[in-house]
C-alpha positions in Angstrom: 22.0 -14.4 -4.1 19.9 -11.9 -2.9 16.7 -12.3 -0.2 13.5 -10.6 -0.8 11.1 -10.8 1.9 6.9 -9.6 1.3 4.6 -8.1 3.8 1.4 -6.7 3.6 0.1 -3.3 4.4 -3.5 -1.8 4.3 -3.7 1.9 3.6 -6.3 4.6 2.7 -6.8 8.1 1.1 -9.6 9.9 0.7 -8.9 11.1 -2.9 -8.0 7.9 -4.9 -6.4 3.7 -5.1 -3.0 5.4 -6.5 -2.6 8.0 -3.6 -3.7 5.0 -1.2 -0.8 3.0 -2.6 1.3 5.7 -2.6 0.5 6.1 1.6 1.5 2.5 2.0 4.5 2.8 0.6 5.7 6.3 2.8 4.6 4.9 5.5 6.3 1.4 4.8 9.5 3.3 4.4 9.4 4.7 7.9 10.7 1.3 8.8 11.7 -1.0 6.0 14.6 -0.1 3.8 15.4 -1.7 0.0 11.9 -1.8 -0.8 11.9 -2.5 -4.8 8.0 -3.2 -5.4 4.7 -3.0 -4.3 1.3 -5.1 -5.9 -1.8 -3.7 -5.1 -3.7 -7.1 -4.3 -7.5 -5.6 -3.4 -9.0 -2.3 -3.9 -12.1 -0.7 -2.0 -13.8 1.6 -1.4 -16.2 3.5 1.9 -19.2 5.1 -0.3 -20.7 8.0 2.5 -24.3 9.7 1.2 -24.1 7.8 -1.9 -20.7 9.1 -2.7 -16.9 7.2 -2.5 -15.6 9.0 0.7 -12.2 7.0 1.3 -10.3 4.4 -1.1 -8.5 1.5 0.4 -5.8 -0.7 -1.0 -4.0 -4.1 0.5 -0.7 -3.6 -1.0 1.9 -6.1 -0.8 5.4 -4.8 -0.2 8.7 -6.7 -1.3 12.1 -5.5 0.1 15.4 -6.8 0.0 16.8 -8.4 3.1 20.6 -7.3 3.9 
């Protein structure tokens, strides 16, 4: 039986969600190994001079616990 466990990270990229998502889970793997999904739960966005100047995701991490 394996153990998962889920945490919670909030990242940001100035050029897009996916690239947002895709800095959570880099910076994630820094520190936590066996990480086998991620769900982007919200989306946002910071909106500078009328235009979207940095996207932000929660993204919820699961990895397996050894």
């Amino acid at each position: 039986m394996s153990v998962l466990k889920v945490i919670e990270i909030l990242a940001s990229s100035p050029t897009g969600w996916e690239d947002a998502a895709a800095n959570a889970i880099a910076e994630a793997s820094k520190s936590v190994k066996n990480i086998k999904s991620c769900y982007v739960k919200d989306h946002s966005a910071v909106v500078k001079d009328g235009k979207i100047s940095e996207f932000r995701v929660n993204v919820k991490i699961t990895f397996k616990v050894e």
